[in-house]
C-alpha positions as CSV (number, residue, x, y, z in Angstrom):
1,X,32.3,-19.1,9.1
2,X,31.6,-22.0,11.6
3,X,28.3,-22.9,12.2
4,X,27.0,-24.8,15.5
5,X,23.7,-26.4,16.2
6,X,21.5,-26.1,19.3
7,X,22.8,-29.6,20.5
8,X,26.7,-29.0,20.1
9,X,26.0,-26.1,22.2
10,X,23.7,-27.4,25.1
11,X,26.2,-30.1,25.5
12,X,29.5,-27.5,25.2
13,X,27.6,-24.9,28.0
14,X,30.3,-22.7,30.1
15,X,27.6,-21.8,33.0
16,X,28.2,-23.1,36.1
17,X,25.2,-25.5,36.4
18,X,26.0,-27.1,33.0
19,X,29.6,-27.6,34.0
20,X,28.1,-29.3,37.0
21,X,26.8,-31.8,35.8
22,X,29.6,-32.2,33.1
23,X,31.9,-32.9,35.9
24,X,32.9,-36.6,36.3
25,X,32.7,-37.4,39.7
26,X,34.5,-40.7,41.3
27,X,32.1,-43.6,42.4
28,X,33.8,-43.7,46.2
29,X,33.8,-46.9,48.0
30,X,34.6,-49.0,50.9
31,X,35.5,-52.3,52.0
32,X,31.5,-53.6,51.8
33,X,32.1,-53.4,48.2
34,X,33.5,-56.9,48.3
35,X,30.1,-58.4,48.1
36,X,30.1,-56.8,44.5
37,X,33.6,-57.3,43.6
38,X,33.6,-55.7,39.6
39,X,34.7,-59.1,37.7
40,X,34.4,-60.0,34.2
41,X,35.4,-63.2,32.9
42,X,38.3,-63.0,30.5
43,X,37.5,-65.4,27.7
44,X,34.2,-64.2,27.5
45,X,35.6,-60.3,27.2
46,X,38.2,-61.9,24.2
47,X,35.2,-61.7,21.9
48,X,32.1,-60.1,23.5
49,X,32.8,-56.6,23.2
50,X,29.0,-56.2,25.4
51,X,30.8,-57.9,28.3
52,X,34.3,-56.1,28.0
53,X,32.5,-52.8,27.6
54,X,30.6,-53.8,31.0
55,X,33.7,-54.4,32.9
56,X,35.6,-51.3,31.7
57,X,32.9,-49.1,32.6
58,X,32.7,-50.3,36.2
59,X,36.5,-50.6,36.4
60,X,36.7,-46.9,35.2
61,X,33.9,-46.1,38.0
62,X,35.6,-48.0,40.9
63,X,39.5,-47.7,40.3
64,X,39.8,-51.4,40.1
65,X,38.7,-54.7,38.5
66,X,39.1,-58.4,38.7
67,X,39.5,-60.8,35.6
68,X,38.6,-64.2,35.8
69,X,39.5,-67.4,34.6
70,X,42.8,-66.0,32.9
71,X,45.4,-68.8,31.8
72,X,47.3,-69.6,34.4
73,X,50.8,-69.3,32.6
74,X,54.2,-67.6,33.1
75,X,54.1,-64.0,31.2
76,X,50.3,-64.2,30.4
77,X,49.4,-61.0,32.6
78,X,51.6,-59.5,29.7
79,X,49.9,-60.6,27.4
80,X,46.5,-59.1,29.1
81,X,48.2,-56.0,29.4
82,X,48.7,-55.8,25.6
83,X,45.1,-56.7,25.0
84,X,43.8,-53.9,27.7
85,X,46.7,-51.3,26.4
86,X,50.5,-51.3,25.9
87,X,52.6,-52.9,28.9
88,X,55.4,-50.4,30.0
89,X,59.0,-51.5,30.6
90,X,60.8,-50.7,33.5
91,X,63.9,-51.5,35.6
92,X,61.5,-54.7,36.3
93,X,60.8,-55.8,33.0
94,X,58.1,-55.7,30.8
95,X,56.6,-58.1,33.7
96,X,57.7,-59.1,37.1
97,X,57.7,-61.9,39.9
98,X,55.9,-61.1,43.5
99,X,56.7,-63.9,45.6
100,X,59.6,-64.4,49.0
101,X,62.8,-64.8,47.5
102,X,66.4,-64.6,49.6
103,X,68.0,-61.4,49.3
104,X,64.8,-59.2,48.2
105,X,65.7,-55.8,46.8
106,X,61.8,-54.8,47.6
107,X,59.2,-55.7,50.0
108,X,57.1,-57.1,48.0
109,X,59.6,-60.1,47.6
110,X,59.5,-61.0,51.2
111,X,56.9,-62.6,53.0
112,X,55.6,-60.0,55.3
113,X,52.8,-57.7,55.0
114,X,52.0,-54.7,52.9
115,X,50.4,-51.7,53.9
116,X,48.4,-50.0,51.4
117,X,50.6,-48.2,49.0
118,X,50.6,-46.9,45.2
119,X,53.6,-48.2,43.4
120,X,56.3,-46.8,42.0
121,X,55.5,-43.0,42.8
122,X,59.5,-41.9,42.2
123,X,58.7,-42.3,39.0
124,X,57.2,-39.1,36.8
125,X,54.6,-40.4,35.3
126,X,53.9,-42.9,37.7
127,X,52.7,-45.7,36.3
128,X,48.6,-45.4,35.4
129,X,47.4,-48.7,35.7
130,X,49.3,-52.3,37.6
131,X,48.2,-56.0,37.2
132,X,48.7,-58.5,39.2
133,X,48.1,-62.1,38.3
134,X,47.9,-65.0,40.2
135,X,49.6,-68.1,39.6
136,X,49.9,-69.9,42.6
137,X,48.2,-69.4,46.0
138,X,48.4,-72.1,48.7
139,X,50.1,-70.2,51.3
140,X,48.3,-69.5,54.6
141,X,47.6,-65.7,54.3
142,X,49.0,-62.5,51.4
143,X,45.2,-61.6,51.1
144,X,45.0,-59.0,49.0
145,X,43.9,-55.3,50.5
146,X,43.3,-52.2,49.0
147,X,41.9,-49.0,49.6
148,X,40.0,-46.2,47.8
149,X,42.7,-43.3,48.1
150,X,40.0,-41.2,46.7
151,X,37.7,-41.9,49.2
152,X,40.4,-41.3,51.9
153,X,41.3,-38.0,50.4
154,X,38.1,-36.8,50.5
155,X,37.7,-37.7,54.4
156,X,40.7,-35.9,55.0
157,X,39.3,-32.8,53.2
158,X,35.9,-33.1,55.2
159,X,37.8,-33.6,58.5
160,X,40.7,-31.5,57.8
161,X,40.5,-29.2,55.0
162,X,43.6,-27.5,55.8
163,X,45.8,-30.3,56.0
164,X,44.2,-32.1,52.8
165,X,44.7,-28.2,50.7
166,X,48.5,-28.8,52.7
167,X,48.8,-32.5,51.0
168,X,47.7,-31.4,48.2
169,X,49.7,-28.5,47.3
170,X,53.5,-29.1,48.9
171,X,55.2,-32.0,47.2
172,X,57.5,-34.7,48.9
173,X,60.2,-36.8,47.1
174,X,59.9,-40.1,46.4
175,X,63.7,-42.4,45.5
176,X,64.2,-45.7,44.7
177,X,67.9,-47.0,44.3
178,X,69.7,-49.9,43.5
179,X,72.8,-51.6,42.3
180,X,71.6,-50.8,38.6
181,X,69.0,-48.0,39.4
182,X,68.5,-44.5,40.8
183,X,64.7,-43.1,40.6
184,X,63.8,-39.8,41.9
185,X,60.1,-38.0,41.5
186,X,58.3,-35.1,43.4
187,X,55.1,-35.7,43.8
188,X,52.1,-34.4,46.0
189,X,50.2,-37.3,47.9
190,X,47.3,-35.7,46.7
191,X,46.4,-34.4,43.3
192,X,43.0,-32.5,42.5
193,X,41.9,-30.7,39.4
194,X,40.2,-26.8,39.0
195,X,36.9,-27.9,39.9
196,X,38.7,-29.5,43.6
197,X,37.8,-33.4,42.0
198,X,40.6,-35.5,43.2
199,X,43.2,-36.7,40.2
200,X,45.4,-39.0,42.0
201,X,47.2,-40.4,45.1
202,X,50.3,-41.1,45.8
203,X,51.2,-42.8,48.8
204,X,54.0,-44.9,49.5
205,X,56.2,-44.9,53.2
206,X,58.8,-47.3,52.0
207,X,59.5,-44.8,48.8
208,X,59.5,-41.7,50.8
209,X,63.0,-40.2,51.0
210,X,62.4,-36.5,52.1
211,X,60.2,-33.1,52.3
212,X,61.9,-30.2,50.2
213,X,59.9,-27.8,51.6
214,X,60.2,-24.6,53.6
215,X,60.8,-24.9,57.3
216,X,57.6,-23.3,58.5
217,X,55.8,-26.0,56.5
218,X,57.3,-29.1,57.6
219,X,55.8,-29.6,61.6
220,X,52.2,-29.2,59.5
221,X,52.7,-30.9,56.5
222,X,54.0,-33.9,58.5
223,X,51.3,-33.6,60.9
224,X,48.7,-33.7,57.8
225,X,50.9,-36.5,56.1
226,X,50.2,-39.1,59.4
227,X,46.5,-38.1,59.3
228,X,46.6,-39.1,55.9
229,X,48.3,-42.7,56.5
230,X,45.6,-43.0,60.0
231,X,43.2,-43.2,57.4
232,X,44.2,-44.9,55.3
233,X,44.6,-47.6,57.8
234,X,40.7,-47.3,59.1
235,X,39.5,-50.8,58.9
236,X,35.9,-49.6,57.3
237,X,38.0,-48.6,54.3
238,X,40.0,-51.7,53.8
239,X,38.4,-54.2,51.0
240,X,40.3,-58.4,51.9
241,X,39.8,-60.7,49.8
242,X,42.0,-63.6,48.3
243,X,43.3,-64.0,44.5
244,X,43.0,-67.5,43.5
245,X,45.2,-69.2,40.7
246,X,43.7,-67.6,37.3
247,X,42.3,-64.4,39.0
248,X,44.3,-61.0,37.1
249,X,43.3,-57.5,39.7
250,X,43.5,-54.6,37.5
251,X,43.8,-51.2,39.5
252,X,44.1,-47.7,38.7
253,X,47.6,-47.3,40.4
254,X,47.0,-43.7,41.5
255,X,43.8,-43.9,43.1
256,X,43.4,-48.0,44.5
257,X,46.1,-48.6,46.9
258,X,46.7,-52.1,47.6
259,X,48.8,-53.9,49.5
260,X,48.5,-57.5,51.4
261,X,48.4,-59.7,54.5
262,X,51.7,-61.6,55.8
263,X,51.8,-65.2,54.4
264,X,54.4,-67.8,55.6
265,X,56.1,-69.2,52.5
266,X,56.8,-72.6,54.4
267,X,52.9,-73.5,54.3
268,X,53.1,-72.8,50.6
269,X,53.7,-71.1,47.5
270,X,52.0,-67.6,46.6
271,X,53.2,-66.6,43.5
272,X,52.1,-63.4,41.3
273,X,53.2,-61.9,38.3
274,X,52.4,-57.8,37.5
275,X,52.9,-55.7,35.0
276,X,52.3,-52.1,34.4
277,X,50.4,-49.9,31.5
278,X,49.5,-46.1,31.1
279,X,46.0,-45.3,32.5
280,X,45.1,-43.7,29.2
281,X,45.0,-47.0,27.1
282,X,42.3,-48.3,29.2
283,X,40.3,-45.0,28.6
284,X,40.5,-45.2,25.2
285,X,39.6,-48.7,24.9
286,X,36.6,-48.2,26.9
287,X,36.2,-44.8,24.4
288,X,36.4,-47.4,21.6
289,X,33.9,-50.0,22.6
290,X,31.7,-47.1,23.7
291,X,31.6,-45.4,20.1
292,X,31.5,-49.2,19.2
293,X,28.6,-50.0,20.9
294,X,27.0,-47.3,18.8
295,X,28.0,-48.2,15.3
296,X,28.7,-51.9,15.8
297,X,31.4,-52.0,13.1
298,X,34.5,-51.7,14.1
299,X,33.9,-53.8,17.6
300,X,31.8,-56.4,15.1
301,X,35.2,-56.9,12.9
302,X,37.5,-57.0,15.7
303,X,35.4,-59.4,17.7
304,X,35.2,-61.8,14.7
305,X,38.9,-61.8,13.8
306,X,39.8,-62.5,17.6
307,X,37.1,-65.1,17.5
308,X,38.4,-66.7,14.3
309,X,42.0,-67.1,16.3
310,X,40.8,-68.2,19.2
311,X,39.0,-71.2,17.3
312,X,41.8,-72.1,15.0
313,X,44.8,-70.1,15.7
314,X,46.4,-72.7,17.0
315,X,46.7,-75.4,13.8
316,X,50.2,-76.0,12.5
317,X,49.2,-75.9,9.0
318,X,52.1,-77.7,7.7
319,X,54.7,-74.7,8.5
320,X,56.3,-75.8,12.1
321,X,54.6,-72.7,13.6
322,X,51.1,-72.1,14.6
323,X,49.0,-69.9,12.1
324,X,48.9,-67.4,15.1
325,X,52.5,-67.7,15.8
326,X,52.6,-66.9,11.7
327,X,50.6,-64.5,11.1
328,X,52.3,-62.7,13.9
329,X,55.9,-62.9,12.9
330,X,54.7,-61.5,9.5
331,X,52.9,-58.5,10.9
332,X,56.2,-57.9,13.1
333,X,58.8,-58.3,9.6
334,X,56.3,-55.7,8.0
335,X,56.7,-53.3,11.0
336,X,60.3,-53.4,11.0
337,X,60.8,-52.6,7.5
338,X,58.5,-49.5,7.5
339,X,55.4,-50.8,6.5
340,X,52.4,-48.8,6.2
341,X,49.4,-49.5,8.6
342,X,47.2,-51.3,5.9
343,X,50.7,-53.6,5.0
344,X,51.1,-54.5,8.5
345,X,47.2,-55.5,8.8
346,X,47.8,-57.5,5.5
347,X,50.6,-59.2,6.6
348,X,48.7,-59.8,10.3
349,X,45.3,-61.3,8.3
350,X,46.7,-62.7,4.9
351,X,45.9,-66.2,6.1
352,X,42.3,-65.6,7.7
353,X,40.6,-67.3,4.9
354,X,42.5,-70.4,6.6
355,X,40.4,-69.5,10.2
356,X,37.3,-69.1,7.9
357,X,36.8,-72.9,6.9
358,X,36.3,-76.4,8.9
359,X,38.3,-78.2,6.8
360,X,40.7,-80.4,8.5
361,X,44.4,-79.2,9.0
362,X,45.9,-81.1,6.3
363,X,43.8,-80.5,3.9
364,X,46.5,-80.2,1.2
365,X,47.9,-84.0,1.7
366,X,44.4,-84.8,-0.1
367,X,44.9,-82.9,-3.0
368,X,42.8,-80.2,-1.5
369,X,43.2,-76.3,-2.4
370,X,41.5,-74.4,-0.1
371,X,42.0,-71.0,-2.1
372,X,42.5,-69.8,1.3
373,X,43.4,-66.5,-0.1
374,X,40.2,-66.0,-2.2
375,X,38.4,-66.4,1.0
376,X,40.0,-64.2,3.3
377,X,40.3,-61.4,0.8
378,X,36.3,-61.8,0.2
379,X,35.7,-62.1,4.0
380,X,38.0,-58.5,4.7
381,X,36.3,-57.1,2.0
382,X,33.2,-56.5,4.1
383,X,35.5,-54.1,6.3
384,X,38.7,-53.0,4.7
385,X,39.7,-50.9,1.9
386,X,41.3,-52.9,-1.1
387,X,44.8,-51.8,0.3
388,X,44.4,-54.4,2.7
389,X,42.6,-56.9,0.9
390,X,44.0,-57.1,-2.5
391,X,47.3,-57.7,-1.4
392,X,45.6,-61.2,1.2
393,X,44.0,-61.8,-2.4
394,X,47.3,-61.6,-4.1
395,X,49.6,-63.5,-2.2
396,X,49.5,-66.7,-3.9
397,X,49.3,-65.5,-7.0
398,X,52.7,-63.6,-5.4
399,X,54.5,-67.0,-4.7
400,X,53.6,-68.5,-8.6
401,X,54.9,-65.4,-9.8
402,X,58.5,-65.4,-7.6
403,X,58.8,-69.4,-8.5
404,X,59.1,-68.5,-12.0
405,X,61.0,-64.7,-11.6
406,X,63.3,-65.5,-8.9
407,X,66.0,-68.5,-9.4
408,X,66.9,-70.3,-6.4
409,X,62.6,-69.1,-4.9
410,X,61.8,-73.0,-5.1
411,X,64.5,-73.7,-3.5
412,X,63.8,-71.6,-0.2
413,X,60.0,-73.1,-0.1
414,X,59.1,-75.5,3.2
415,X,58.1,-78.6,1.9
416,X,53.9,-77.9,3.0
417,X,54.5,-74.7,0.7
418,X,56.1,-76.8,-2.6
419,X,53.1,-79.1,-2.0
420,X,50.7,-75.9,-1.7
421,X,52.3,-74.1,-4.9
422,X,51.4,-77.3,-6.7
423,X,47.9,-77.2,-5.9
424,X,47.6,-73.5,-6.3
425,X,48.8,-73.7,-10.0
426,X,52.7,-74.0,-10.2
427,X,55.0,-71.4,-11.6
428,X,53.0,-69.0,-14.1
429,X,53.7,-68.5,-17.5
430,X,54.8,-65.4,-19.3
431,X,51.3,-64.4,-19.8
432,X,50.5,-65.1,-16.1
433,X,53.2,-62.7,-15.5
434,X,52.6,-60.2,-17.4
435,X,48.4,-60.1,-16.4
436,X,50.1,-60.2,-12.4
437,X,52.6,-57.2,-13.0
438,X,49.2,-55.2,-13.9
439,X,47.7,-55.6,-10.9
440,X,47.3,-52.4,-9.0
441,X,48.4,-54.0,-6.1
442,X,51.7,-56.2,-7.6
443,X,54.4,-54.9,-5.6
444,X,52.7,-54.9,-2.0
445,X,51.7,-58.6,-2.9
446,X,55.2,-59.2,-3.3
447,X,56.2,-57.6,-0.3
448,X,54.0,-59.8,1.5
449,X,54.6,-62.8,0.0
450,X,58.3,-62.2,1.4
451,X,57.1,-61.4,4.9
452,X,54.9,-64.9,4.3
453,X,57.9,-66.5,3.3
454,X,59.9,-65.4,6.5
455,X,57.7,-65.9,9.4
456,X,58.4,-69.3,10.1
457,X,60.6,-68.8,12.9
458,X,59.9,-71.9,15.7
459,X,60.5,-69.8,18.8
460,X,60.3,-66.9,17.6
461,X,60.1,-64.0,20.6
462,X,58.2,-60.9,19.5
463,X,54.7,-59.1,19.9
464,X,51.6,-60.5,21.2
465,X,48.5,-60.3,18.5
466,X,46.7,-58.0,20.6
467,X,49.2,-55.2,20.0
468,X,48.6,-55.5,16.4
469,X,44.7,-54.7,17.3
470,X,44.9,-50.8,16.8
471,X,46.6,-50.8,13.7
472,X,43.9,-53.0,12.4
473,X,40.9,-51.3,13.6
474,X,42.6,-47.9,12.2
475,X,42.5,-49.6,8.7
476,X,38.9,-50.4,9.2
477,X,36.6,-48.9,6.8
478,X,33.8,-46.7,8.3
479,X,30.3,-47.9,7.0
């Protein structure tokens, strides 16, 4: 027996007026929407979920977004990606250089001009989402231009309905080839759902390779196809504006076509750096911070740990790497040897209670023990379960207890960890031992006093924090 109440069932209403209204309609625009370009500024999104909610929800209206005052440093719109979803390899890497180069293999490495395209549509799925961050932008000309493909769809189906039900119904292939690569998709230019909402676009002349179609089709398809790219190409439509040095544009890659204005390389440098995620991360997130929004917990906790990084996260503490760079590198050792969720979030937060105080970074060299460890385990308690605090609150206790197991532990120790064990207590004693090995939570302690032990790798290549974020807000307790 299932039971349902009034509300559930208003809301879950199969009549055609209720799924009317249930029907989630695109915001269509054109190029006069560039005196309300949606921006959010990126520091301020880092740890105001308010302000990242805000720009998600007029990204997800629009199709696109602009990002503001992002670092301007090699691989950072990676790093962006991570935060906003999960960045997805290709034959271009997990990011890639748009500027003129000698002997492109694309168009987009030249100099010349762009018409409005979706990238990479000979791929199945094409990519949801593509970034594009600036780093350098003195050239005369590459404005940046896109298009609503939704809107122009839409057009075509007012103006044309037979050619747009053509578009949207016979598919064309789509290739890309090089030396090292062979991509090959059929797609429709024009995707639209059961209730006739358009899904996605997929436009792009310089990956079109042919129409597998039946004869009789091809002299209207074709004919629909140009009246298509006409308008695409109607100047009311085009939004132009220029990315300056720190500026990230964040489009929905099958509905915002973009492409650019010709630049001459010899009057300067423009030089951006893209990357690609799946449109569903973004959709979730702004799921997240909706439900968020609501019950204030999860987003609350989140917000604070970022915020903690972002004020200290950058101290040495003794170790040759950055507590961020640490804490990291543990997380990462955890993952690759099978770690549960709540380990890996241990591993990722064991040092917070070293974010959580002002005291200066060497603290130690005066004698000082912070009982770092006590404080972050108190601090997680507030939103974790014990399985991811007791081990944080355990950890030292973890290294006293290996430095009088383990022959040879002491002897692995950096020299800011001796001088920490010292503080802390020193090896235990027997009855130390023993009262440690009854802890509940022992062995995961000494897991993770390993991992700590490990993740001091200088230069060490791996996972930005942001990608760690889900796995921590899944261990979050529910209040």
């Amino acid at each position: 027996q299932s039971d349902y109440g009034l509300q559930w069932l208003a809301a879950h209403d199969l009549n055609r007026a209720a799924r009317g209204v249930r029907v989630n309609r695109p915001e269509l625009w054109r190029g006069d929407i560039g005196q309300h370009l949606p921006s959010g500024d990126w520091p301020e999104m880092q740890v105001d979920p308010k302000a990242e909610l805000a720009w998600l929800e007029r990204y997800a209206a629009l199709g696109f977004g602009v990002l503001r005052n992002v670092p301007v440093e090699p691989g950072m719109v990676a790093q962006v990606g991570d935060r906003l979803g999960f960045v997805r390899v290709t034959n271009y890497g997990r990011y890639f250089d748009v500027k003129s180069v000698p002997n492109p293999t694309n168009l987009a490495y030249t100099a010349v001009g762009l018409g409005v395209h979706s990238d990479n549509p000979y791929r199945h799925p094409s990519p949801g989402v593509q970034l594009l961050h600036c780093l350098e932008s003195q050239a005369s000309g590459g404005d940046t231009l896109l298009v609503d493909g939704f809107n122009a769809a839409e057009m075509l189906r007012h103006e044309d309905l037979a050619a747009f039900e053509l578009l949207a119904k016979v598919p064309m292939t789509f290739r890309y080839s090089d030396a090292n690569t062979e991509l090959v998709a059929r797609q429709t230019l024009i995707s639209a759902d059961m209730d006739g909402v358009v899904q996605a676009v997929h436009f792009n002349n310089r990956s079109a390779d042919w129409l597998d179609a039946p004869a009789q089709l091809a002299e209207s398809w074709y004919a629909a196809y140009v009246k298509f790219a006409h308008i695409l190409k109607r100047p009311e439509l085009e939004l132009l504006f220029r990315l300056h040095p720190g500026d990230c544009l964040v489009m929905q890659n099958e509905r915002t076509l973009h492409g650019r204005t010709a630049f001459d390389p010899g009057l300067g440098r423009r030089h951006l750096q893209g990357c690609y995620i799946d449109g569903d991360a973004l959709a979730s997130r702004r799921r997240v911070l909706r439900r968020g929004a609501a019950k204030g917990h999860t987003i609350g906790a989140l917000t604070q740990i970022h915020a903690a990084f972002a004020r200290r996260g950058n101290q040495a503490y003794g170790e040759g790497v950055s507590l961020s760079d640490h804490s990291i590198q543990c997380a990462a050792f955890a993952q690759r040897d099978g770690a549960s969720s709540a380990m890996v979030a241990a591993a990722f937060l064991h040092d917070i209670g070293h974010l959580l105080h002002d005291l200066p970074e060497d603290v130690a060299d005066s004698g000082i023990d912070t009982q770092h460890e006590s404080v972050g385990s108190a601090w997680l308690s507030q939103y974790f379960g014990p399985e991811v605090s007791e081990p944080v609150r355990l950890h030292v206790a973890a290294k006293r207890y290996l430095a009088s197991m383990e022959p040879g532990y002491l002897d692995q120790l950096s020299d800011a960890s001796q001088l920490s064990l010292k503080l802390q207590g020193g090896a235990m004693t027997a009855a130390q031992e023993r009262a440690f090995e009854a802890e509940r939570y022992f062995s995961d302690a000494v897991r993770l006093r390993r991992w700590d032990e490990e993740g001091k790798i200088v230069g060490f290549q791996g996972p930005s924090a942001a990608q760690f974020d889900a796995i921590i807000a899944a261990c979050l307790v529910r209040r």
